[in-house]
LOBA-514451 format. One record per residue: residue number from 1; z, y, x of N, C-alpha, C, O in turn. Coordinates in steps of 0.1 Angstrom, whole numbers, plus 5000, padded with zeros to 4 digits. Each point is the difference from the previous one (the first is absolute). Layout:
N
resi, n_w, n_v, n_u, ca_w, ca_v, ca_u, c_w, c_v, c_u, o_w, o_v, o_u
NUM, Z, Y, X, Z, Y, X, Z, Y, X, Z, Y, X
...
This chain:
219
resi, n_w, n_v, n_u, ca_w, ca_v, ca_u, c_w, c_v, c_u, o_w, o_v, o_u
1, 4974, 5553, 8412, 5013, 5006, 4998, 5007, 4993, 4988, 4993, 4996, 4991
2, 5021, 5004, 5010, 5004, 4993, 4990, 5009, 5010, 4990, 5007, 5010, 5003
3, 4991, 4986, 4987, 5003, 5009, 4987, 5013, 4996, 4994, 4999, 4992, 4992
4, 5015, 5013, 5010, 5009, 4998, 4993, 5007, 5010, 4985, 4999, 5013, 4998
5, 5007, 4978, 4993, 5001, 5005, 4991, 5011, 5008, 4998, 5009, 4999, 5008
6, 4993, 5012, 4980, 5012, 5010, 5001, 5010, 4987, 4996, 4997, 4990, 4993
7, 5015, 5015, 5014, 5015, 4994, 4993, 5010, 5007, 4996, 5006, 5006, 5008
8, 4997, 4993, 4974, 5013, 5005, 4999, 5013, 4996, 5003, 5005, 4994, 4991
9, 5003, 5006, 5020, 5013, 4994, 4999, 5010, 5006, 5002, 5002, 5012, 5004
10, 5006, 4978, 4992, 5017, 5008, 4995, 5007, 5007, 5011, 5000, 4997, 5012
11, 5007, 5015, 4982, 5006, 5011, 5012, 5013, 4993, 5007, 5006, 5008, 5006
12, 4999, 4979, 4993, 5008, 4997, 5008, 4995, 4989, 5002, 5006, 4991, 4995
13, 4983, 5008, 5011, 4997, 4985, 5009, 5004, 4995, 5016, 5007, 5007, 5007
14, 4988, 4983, 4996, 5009, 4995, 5010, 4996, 5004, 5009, 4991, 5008, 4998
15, 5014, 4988, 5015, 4994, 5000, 5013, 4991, 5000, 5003, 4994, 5010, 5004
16, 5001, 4976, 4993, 4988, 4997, 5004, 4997, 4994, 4987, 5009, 4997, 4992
17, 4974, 5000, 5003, 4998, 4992, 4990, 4983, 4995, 5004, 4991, 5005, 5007
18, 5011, 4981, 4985, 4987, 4996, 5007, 4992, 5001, 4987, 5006, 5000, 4989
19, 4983, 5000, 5012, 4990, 5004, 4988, 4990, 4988, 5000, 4992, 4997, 5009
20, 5011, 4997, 4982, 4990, 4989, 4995, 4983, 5008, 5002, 4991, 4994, 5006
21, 5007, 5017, 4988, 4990, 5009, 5004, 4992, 5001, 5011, 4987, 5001, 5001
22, 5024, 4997, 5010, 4994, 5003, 5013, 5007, 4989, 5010, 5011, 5002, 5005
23, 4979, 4984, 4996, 5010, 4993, 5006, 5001, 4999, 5016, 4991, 5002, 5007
24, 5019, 4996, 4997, 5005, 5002, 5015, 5005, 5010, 5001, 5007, 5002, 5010
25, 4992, 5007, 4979, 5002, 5018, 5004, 5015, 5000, 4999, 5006, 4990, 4996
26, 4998, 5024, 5007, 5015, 5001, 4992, 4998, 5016, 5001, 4996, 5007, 5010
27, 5010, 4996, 4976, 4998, 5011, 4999, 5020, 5006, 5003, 5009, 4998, 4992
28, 4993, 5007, 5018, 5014, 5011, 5000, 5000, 5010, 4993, 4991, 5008, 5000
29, 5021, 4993, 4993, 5006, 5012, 4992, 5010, 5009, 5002, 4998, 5012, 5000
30, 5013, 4983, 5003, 5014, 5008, 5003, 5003, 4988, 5011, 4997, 4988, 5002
31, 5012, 5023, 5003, 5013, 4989, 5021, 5015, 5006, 4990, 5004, 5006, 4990
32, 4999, 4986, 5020, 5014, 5006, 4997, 5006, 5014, 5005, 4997, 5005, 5011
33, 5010, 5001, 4980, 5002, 5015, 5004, 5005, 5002, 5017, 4995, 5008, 5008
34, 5014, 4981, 4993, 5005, 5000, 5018, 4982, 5003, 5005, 4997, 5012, 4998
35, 4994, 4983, 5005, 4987, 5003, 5003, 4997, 5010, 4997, 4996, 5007, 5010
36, 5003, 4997, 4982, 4997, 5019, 4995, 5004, 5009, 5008, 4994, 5011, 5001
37, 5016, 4986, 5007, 5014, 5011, 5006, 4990, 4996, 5014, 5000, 5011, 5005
38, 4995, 4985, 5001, 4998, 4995, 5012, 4985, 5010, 5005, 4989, 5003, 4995
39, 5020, 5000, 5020, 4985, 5007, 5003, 4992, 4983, 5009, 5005, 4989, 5003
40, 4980, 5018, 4997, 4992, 4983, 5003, 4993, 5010, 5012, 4996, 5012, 4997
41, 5005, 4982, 5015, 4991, 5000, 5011, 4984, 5002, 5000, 4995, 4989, 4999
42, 4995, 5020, 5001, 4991, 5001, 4990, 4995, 5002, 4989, 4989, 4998, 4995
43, 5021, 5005, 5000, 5002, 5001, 4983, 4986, 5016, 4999, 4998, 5008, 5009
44, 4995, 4991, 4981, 4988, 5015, 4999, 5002, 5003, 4985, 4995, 4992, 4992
45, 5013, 5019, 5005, 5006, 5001, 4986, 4988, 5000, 4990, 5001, 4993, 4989
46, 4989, 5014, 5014, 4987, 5002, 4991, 4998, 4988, 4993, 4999, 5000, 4988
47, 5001, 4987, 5023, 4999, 4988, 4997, 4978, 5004, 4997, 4996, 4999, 4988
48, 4999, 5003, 5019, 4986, 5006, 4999, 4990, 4992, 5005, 4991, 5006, 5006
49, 5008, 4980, 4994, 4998, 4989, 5008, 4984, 4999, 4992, 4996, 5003, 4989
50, 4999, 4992, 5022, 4983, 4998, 4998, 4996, 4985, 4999, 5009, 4991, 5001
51, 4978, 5007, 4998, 4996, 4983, 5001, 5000, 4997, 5015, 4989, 5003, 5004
52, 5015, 4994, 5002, 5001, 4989, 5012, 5009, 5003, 5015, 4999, 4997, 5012
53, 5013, 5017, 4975, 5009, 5000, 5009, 5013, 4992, 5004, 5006, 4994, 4991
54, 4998, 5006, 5019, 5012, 4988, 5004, 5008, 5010, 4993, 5000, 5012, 4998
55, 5013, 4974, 4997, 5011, 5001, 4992, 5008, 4990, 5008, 4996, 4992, 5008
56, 5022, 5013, 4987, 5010, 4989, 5002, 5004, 4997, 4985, 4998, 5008, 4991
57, 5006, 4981, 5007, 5001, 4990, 4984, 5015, 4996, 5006, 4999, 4993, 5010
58, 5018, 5010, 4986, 5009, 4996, 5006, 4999, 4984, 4999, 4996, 4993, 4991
59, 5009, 5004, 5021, 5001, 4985, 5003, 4987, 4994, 4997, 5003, 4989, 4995
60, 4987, 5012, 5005, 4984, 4995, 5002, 4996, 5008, 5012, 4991, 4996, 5008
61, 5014, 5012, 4994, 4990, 5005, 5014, 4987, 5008, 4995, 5000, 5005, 4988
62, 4989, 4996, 5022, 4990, 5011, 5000, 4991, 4999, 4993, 4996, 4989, 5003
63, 4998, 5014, 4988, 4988, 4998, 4989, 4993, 5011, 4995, 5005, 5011, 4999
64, 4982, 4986, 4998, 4989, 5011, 4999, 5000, 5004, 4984, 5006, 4993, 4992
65, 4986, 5019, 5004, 5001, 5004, 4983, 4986, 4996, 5000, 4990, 5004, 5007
66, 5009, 4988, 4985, 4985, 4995, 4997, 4995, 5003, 4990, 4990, 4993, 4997
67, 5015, 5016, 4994, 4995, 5006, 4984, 5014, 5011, 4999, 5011, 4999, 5006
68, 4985, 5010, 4986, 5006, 5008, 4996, 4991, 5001, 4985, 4989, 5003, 4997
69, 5024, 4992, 4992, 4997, 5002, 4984, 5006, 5003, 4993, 5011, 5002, 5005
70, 4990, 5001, 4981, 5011, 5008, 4989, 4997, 4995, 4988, 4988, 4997, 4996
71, 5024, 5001, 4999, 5006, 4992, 4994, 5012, 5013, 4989, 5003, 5012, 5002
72, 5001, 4978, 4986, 5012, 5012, 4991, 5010, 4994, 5006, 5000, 4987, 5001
73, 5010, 5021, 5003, 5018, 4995, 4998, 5010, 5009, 4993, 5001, 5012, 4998
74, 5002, 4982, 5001, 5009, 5004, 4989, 4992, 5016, 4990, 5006, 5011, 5001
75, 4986, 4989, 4994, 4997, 5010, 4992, 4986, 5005, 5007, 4990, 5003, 4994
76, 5012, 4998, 5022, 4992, 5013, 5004, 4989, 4993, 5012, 5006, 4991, 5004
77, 4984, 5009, 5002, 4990, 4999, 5012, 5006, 4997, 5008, 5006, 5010, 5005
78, 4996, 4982, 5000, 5006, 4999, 5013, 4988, 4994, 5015, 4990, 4994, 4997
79, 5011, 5006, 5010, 4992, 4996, 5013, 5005, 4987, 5011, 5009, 5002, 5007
80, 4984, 4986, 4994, 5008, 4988, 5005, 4993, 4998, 5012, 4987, 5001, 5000
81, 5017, 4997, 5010, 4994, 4997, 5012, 5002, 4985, 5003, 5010, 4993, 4999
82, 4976, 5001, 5007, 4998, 4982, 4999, 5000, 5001, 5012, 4993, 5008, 5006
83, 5015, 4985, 4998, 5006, 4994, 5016, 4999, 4991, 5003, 5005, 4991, 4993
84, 4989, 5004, 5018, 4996, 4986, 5005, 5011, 4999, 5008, 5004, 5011, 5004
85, 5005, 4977, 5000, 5010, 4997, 5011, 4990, 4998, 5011, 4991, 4992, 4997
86, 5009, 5011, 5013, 4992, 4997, 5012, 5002, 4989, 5006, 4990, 4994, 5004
87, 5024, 5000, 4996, 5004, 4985, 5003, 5001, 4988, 4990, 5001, 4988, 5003
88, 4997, 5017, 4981, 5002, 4984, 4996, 4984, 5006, 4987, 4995, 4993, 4991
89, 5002, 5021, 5012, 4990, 4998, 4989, 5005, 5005, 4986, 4993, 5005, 4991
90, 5020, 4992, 5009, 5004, 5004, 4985, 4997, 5015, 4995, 5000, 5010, 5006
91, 4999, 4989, 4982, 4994, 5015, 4997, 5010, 5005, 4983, 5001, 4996, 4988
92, 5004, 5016, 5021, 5012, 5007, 4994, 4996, 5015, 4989, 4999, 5010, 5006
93, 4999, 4992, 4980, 4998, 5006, 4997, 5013, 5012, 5002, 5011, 4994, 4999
94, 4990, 5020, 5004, 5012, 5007, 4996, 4994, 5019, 4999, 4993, 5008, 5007
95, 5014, 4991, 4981, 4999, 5011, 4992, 5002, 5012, 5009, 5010, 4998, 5007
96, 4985, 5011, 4995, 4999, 5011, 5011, 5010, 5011, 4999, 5002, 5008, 5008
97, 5006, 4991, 4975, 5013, 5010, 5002, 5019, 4993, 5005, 5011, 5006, 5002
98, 4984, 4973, 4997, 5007, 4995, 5003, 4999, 4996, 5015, 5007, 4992, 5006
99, 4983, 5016, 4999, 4997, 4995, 5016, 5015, 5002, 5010, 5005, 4992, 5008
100, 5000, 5020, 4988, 5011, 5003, 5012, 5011, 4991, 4995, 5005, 4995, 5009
101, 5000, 5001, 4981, 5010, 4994, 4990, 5000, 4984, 5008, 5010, 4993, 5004
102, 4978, 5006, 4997, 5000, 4984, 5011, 4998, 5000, 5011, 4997, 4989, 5006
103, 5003, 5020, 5000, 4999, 5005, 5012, 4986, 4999, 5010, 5000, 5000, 5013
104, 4988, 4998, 4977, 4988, 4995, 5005, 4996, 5016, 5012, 5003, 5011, 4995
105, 4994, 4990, 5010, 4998, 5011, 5012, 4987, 4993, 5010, 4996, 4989, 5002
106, 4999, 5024, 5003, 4991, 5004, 5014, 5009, 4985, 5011, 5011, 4995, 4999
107, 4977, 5004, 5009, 5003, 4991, 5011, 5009, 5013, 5011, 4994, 5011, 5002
108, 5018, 4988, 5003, 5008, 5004, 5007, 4984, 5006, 5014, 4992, 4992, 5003
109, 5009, 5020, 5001, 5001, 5008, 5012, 4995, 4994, 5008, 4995, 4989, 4997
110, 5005, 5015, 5016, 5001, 4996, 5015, 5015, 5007, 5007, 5007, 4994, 5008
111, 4995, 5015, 4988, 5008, 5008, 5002, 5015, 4991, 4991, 5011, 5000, 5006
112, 4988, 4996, 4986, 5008, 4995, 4987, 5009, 4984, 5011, 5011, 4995, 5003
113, 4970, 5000, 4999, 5004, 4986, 5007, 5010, 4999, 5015, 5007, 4991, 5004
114, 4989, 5022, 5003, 5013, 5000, 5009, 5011, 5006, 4994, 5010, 4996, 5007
115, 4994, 5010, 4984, 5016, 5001, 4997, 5005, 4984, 4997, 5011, 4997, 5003
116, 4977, 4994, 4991, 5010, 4989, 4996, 4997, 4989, 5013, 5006, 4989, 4999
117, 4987, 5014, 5012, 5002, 4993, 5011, 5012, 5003, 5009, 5006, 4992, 5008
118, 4997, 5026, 4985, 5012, 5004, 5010, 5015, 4991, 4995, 5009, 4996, 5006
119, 4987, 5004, 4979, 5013, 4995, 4993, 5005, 4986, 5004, 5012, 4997, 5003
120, 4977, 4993, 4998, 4999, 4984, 5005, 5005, 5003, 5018, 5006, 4989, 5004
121, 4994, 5020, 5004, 5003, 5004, 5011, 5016, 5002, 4998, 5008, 4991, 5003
122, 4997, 5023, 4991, 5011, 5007, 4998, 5007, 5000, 4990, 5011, 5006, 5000
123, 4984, 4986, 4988, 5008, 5006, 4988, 5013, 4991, 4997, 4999, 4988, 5004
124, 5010, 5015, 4992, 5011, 4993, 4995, 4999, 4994, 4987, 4993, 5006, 4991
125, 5013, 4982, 5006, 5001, 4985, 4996, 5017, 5004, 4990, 5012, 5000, 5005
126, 4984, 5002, 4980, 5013, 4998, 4996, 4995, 4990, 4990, 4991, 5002, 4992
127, 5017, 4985, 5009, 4994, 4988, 4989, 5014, 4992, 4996, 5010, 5001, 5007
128, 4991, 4993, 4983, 5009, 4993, 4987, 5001, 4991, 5012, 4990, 4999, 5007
129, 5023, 4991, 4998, 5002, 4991, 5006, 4997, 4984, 4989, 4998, 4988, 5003
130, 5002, 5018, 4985, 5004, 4988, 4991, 4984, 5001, 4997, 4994, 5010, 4997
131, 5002, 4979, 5003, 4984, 4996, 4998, 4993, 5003, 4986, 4988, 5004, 4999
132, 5019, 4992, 4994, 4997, 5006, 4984, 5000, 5013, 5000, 4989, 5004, 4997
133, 5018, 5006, 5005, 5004, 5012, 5003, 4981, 5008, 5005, 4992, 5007, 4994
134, 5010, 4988, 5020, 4989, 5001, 5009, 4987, 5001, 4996, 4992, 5009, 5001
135, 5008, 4975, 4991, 4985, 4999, 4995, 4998, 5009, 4989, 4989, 5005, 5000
136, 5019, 4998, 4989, 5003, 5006, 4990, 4992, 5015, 5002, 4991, 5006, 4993
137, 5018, 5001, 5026, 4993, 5012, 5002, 4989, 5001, 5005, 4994, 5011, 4999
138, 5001, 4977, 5007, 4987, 4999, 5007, 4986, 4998, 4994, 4990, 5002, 5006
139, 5011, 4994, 4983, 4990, 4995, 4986, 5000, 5014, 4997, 4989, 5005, 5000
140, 5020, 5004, 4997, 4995, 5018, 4993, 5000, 5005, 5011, 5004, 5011, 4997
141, 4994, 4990, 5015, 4998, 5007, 5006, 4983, 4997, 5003, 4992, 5010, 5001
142, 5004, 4974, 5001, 4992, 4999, 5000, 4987, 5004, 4986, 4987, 4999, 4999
143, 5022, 5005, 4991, 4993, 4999, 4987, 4995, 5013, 4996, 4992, 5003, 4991
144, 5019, 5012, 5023, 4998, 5010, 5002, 4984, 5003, 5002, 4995, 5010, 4994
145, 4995, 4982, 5015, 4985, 5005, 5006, 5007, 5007, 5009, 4992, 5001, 5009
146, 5018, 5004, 4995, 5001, 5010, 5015, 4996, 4991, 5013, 5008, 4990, 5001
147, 4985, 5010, 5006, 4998, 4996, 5015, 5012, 4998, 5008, 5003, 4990, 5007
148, 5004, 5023, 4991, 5010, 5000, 5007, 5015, 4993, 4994, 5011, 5002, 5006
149, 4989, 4992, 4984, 5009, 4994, 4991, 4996, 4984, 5002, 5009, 4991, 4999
150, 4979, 5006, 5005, 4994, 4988, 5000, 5005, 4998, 5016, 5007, 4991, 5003
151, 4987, 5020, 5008, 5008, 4997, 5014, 5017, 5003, 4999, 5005, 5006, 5010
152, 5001, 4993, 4983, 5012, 4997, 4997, 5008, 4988, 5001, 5009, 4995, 5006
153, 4979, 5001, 4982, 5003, 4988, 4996, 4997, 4989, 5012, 5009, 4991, 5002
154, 4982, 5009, 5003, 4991, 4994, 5010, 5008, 5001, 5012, 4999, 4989, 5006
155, 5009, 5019, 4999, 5009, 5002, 5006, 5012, 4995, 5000, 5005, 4997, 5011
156, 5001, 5002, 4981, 5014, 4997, 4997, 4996, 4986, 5000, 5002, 4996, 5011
157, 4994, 4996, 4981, 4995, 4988, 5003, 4997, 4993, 5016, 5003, 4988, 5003
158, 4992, 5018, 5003, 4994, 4995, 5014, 5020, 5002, 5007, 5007, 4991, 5005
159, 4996, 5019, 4993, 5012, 5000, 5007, 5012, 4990, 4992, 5011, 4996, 5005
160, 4987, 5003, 4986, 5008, 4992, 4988, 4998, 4981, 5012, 5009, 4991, 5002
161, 4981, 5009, 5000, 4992, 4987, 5007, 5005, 4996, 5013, 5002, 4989, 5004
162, 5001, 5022, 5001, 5004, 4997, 5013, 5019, 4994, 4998, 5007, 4993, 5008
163, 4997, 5012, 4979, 5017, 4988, 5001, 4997, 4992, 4995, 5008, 4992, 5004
164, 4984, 5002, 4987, 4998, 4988, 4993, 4990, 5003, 4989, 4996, 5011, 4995
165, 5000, 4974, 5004, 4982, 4999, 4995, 5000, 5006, 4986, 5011, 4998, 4994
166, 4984, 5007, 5002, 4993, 5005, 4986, 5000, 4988, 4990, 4998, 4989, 5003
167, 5005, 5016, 4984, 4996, 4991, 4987, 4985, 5003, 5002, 4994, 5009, 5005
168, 5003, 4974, 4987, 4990, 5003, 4996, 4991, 5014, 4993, 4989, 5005, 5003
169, 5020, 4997, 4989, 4988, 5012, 4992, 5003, 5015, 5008, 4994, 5010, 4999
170, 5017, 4987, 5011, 5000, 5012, 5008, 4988, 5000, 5015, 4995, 5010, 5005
171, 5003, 4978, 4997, 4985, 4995, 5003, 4991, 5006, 4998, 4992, 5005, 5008
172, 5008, 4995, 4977, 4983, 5003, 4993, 5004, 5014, 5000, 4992, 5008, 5005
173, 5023, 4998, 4991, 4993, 5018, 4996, 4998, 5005, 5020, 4991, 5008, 5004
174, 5016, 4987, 5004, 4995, 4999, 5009, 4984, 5003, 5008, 4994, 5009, 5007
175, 5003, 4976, 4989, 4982, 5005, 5007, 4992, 5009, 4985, 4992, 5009, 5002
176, 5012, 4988, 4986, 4995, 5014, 4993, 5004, 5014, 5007, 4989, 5005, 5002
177, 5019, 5002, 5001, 5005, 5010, 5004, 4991, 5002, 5013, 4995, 5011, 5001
178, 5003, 4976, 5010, 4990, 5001, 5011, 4988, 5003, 4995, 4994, 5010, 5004
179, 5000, 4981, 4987, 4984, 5005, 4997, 5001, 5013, 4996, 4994, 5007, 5007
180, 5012, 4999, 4982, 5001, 5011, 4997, 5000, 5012, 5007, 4996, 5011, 4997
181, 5011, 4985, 5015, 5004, 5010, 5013, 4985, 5000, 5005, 4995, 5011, 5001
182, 4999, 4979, 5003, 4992, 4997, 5010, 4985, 5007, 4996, 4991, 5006, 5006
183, 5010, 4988, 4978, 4979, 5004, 4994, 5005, 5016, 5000, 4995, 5004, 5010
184, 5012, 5006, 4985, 4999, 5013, 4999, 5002, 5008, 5008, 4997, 5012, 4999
185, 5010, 4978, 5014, 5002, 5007, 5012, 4987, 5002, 5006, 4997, 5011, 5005
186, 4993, 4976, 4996, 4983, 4997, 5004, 4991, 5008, 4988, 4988, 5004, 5002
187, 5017, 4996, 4991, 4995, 5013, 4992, 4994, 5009, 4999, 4988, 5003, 4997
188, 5029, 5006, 5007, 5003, 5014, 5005, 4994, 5003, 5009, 4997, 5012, 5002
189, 4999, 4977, 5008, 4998, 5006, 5017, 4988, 4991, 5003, 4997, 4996, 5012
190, 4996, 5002, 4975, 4986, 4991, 5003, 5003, 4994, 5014, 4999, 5005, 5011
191, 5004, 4982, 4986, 5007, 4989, 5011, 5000, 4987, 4994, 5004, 4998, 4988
192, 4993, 4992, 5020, 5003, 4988, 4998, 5007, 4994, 4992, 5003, 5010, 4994
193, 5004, 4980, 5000, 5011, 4999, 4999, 5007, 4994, 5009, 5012, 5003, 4999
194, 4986, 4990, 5009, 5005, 4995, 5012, 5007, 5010, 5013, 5009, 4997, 5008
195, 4980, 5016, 4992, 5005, 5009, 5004, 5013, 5007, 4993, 5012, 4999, 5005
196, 4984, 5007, 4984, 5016, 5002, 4992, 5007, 4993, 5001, 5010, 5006, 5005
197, 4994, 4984, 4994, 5012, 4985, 5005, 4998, 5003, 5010, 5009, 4993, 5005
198, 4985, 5012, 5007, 5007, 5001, 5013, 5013, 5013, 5002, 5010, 5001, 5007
199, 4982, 5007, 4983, 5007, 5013, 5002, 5016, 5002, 4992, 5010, 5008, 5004
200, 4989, 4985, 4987, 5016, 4994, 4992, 5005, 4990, 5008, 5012, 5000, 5000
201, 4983, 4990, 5009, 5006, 4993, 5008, 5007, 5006, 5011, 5011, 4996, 5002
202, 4983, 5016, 5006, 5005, 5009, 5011, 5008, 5008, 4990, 5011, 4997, 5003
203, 4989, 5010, 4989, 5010, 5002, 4994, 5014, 5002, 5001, 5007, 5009, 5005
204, 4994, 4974, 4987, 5008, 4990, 4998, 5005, 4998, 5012, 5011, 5005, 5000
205, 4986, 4991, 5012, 5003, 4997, 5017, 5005, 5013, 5005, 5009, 4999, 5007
206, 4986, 5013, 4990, 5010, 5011, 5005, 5014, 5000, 4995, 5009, 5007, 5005
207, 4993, 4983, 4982, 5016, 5005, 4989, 5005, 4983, 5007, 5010, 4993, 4997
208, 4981, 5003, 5012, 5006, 4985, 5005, 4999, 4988, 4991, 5007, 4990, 5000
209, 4985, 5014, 4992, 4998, 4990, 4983, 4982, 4993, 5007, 4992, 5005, 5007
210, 5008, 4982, 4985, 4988, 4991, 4999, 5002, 4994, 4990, 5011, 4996, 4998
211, 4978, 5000, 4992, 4999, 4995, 4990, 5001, 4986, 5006, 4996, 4996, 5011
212, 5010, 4995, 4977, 5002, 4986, 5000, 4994, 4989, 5002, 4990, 5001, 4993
213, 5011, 4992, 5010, 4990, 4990, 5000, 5000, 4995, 4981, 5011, 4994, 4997
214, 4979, 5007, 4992, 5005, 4994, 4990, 4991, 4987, 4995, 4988, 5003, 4998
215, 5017, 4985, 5002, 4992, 4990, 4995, 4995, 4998, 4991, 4989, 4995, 5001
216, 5016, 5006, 4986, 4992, 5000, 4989, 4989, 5010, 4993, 5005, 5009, 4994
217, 4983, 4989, 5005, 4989, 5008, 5001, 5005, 5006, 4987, 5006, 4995, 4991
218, 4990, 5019, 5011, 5001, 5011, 4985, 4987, 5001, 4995, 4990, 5000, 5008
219, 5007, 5000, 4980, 4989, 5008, 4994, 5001, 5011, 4999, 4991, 5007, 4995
């Protein structure tokens, strides 16, 4: 087991901060207040998470708590949960009374995962025509952790595709927004992932949408 040390730091620190301490890690502190206001799809207010329970990490996708340790902030005990990313490995320290603040939450339902199949089916599409605009809203919405803010985004894009091709980096938040859809949906409903991309593909084909053909590979 690994042993980390108490940290005092400053009551107005950033976002995110990386800790020479703990390398690869990042420890989260404060989101932006817009994020505060937001209800999250799985959200479990206790925030009461155990060792080797699935988690969502916004915009990383699904990852496991692989330690649970404590540490001082700002004056008092606080409790950090160590998060492995399930897809790239990276391992996210965050403070357990800053957990809802970043919107870190429970893997979305079964129940949860068809409201946002219904939405990719039925939901209405209001998006910035002006591309800066667009991506501007689509980066916080994606920065929200909501599932259903991510099939938003994921959406409006595919139908964005069908009048003319995507920028590049609307590309990438693109198939990010798919994987994201795809591992929590196979998740939720212990499935494949291949199967979950079948099920956002049928979807998608009921609202008359198909994702793009896109050539340049994303990481």
């Amino acid at each position: 087991m690994h042993h980390f040390r108490a940290i005092q730091l400053p009551k107005h620190a950033p976002f995110s901060l990386y800790l020479p301490h703990f390398t690869g890690y990042i420890l989260t502190l404060a989101a932006h207040s817009l994020y505060t206001r937001l209800i999250f799809l799985g959200a479990t207010e206790a925030m009461d998470y155990k060792i080797g329970d699935k988690v969502v990490y916004p915009n990383h996708g699904v990852g496991v708590v692989e330690q649970i340790s404590y540490g001082v902030l700002n004056g008092r005990t606080e409790r950090y949960f160590m998060i492995r990313i399930l897809s790239s490995g990276l391992r996210v320290m965050v403070p357990s009374s800053n957990a809802p603040a970043v919107g870190l939450r429970s893997v979305i339902r079964s129940n949860d995962a068809t409201k946002v199949l219904g939405f990719l089916e039925k939901g209405k599409l209001n998006s910035h025509h002006d591309w800066k605009h667009r991506f501007k809203e689509n980066s916080e919405r994606m920065r929200t952790g909501s599932l259903l803010e991510v099939a938003a985004v994921l959406k409006s894009l595919v139908s964005l595709s069908r009048s003319k091709p995507l920028s590049f980096r609307e590309k990438k938040m693109l198939e990010r927004a798919k994987y994201l859809l795809v591992s929590e949906m196979a998740t939720a409903r212990n499935l494949t992932a291949e199967n979950a991309e079948g099920l956002v593909v049928k979807s998608l084909a009921k609202a008359k949408l198909q994702f793009p053909t896109l050539q340049e590979k994303v990481d």
